[in-house]
C-alpha positions, 0 to 999 in steps of 0.5 A: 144245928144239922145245916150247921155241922155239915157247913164245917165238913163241906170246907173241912175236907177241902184238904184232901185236893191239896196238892203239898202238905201245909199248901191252902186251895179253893175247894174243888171237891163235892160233899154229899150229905146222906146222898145230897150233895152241898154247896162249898165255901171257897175261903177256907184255910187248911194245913196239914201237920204230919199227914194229918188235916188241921182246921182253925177253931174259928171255923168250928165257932163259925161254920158250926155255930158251937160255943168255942172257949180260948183260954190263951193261959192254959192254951187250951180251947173248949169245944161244946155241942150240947151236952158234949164238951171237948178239951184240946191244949195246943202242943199236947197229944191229950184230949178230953171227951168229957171226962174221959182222957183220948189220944190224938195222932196230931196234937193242936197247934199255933200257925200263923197266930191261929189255933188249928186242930185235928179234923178227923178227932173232931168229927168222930166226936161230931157223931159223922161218919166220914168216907172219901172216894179218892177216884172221884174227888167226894167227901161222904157224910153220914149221919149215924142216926137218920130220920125216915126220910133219908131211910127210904130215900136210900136205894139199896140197888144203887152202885154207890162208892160210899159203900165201898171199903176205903184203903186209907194206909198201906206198909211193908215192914219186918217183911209184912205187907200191911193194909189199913181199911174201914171194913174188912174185906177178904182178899184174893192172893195170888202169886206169878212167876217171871218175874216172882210176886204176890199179887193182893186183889181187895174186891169193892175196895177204893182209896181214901184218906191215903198216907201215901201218894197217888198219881193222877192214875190212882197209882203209887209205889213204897220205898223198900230200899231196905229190903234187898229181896224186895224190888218193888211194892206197888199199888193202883186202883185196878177196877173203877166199877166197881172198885178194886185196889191191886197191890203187888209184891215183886221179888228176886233171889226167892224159890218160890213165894211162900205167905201167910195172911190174917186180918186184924182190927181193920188190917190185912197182914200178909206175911212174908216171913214164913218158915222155908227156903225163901224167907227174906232177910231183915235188912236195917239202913244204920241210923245215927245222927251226931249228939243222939242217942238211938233208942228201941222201943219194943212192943211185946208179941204181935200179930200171930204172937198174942202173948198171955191172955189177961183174965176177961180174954184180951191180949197181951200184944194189944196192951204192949202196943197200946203202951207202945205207942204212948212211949213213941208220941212221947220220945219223938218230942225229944230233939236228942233221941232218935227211935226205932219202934220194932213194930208200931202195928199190929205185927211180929217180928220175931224175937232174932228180929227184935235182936238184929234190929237193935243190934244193926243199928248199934242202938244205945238203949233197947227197952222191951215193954211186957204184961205180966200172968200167972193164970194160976195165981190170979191175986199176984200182982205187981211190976217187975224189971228185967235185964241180963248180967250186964251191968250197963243193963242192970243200971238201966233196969233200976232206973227205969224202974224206980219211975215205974214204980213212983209213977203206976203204984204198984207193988214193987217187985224189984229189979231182977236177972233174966235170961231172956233172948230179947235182953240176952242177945242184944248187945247195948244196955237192955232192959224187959218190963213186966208193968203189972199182972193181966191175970189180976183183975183190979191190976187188968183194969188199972193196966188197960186204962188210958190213964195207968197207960200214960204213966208208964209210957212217961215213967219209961221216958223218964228213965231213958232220959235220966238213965242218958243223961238227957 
């Protein structure tokens, strides 16, 4: 069974050489399974679907010899190795692991009348651990667990990449420079004059599965034509031995540079909206296209900001978030909505922020999404919605609610005026939702699960849509 997982991993990842999304090529790069390297297949189709790698089911029954069950009907194919089962339906973000119900960032699809689904889900599933050197052109599969042989065949002096941090995402948003990495890795930060920048040093770093481009040099830069104080945010992989990623934050029209950093859930934050005289602006390009509607979704609290603290210890930002992202992959199947996510990681934009934003792009619904507390209640429970005088607003909240209520089954707690400077000072109609009580533990439970989560993310969808007219 083992000869025959890695023979799917050595033409799966062919996809990481190809030059234009949606573009196939013959396999150029090399795969090392636990330090030996395979030979690779050249007759692979790869395509790529929102910078995610898709693979035809057909090498999963083929290469890895699973069972692989189509059901044409439901659209829906099985995959089964030994006693674990996987459900994927085409067009749907849902899977099933067993019987627990995940979340995938690519959903399953039909090209050319071929079922393809999302590599990186499959092979997390697969029990592979998977690490790209970019520099190099290498695809490094691990086993989690590895027989006696492989542990003493390792040399723990060797100056291996696969070793390495892997830098797989890199943003600036809300003024933040945020970086995704598979390990934590303490940063050294510096800052220069003439011109200003914040120079970010990430010691035994390397790309890997990068969402953004990188040339032939292993450099790259972001589009920051919508922060004004911000001429450019460029990236490379400064070192090669060992390796070393540099980004740089150049800076105009600041009197000194001024940051605060912290680390994440595998993501650096350095944060450039700090107190003092050179905090840079939010600057929002108005969007709005004819025939759609514009619509915020907030996420509650973020970054520094954890919000209330549920009763087994975790914080109110995750779960907003969490919900958060639920309401996006949803929303962005709607053809007439355009949305804006006031964060979509783990971030804070502060709440003038939240307000601005929606406001500058004249939005027709802003939706901030919460989690309820009361420490010194812990029976309190229930979902509640909140607006401010306006009526439009006051419409909205009894919508929204009503599918909150019909769809979570939680004590209704009604529709109620908040003087709330999220809702207060945002111009269109705008609602806060407070879906249930982290403080009550059956309610925290309900609250954290994928299921319960879902609900309320297509109960907010529901409302939006029926609330406009769509």
């Amino acid at each position: 069974m083992k000869k025959t997982l890695l023979l799917l991993w050595m033409s799966l990842f062919v996809l990481f050489l190809l030059p234009s999304p949606g573009h196939a090529a013959a396999n150029t790069s090399k795969i090392f399974l636990d330090g030996e390297q395979l030979n690779l297949p050249n007759d692979v189709q790869v395509t790529i679907v929102n910078k995610n790698v898709m693979i035809p089911i057909r090498v999963v029954a083929e290469n890895l010899k699973f069972q692989v069950d189509w059901n044409q009907k439901a659209s829906q194919v099985k995959i089964q190795q030994d006693n674990q089962i996987l459900a994927l339906t085409v067009n749907q973000k849902q899977a099933m692991v067993g019987d627990k119900e995940v979340s995938l960032n690519t959903a399953p699809q039909i090209i050319n009348n071929t079922v393809v689904v999302p590599i990186r889900f499959v092979s997390e599933q697969m029990g592979l651990t998977v690490k790209w050197n970019n520099q190099d052109k290498i695809v490094y599969l691990v086993n989690t667990i590895k027989t006696p042989a492989q542990e003493t065949n390792t040399n723990p002096g060797q100056n291996d990449s696969s070793t390495l941090a892997q830098v797989t995402d890199i943003l600036f948003t809300n003024n933040q420079l945020v970086v995704s990495m598979d390990q934590d890795v303490q940063p050294i930060i510096t800052t220069l004059k003439n011109p200003d920048r914040l120079v970010v040093d990430l010691p035994g770093t390397v790309f890997g599965d990068m969402a953004q481009p990188l040339d032939q040099g292993m450099n790259g830069k972001l589009d920051v034509s919508g922060f004004p104080n911000v001429t450019d945010v460029r990236y490379s992989l400064f070192k090669k031995d060992p390796g070393q990623v540099r980004i740089v934050v150049e800076l105009n029209q600041v009197k000194s540079v001024q940051f605060s950093q912290e680390q994440v859930a595998g993501k650096l934050i350095v944060n450039l909206n700090v107190s003092g005289e050179n905090v840079i602006p939010v600057i929002v390009t108005p969007v709005g296209e004819p025939g759609r509607k514009v619509v915020v979704i907030d996420p509650g609290h973020g970054g520094s900001d954890p919000g209330t603290i549920s009763i087994t210890n975790k914080p109110e930002k995750d779960f907003t978030l969490a919900v958060g992202l639920k309401v996006q992959a949803l929303l962005l199947q709607e053809e007439n909505i355009q949305l804006v996510m006031t964060r979509d990681t783990d971030v804070y934009p502060t709440r003038p922020e939240r307000v601005k934003l929606a406001n500058d792009l004249n939005a027709d619904v802003f939706v901030s999404i919460h989690g309820n507390s009361v420490e010194s209640a812990p029976k309190v429970s229930g979902t509640e919605t909140f607006y401010y005088q306006r009526s439009s607003s006051k419409d909205l909240a009894n919508v929204i609610h009503k599918h909150l209520i019909q769809a979570m089954g939680l004590k209704d707690r009604g529709v109620k005026n908040g003087n709330l400077e999220v809702i207060r000072n945002t111009k269109m109609p705008a609602v806060l939702l407070e879906l249930g009580f982290l403080s009550n533990a059956e309610e925290e439970i309900a609250l954290l699960s994928e299921d319960m989560q879902m609900k309320a993310a297509q109960a907010i969808v529901d409302g939006i849509k029926e609330y406009l007219g769509l």
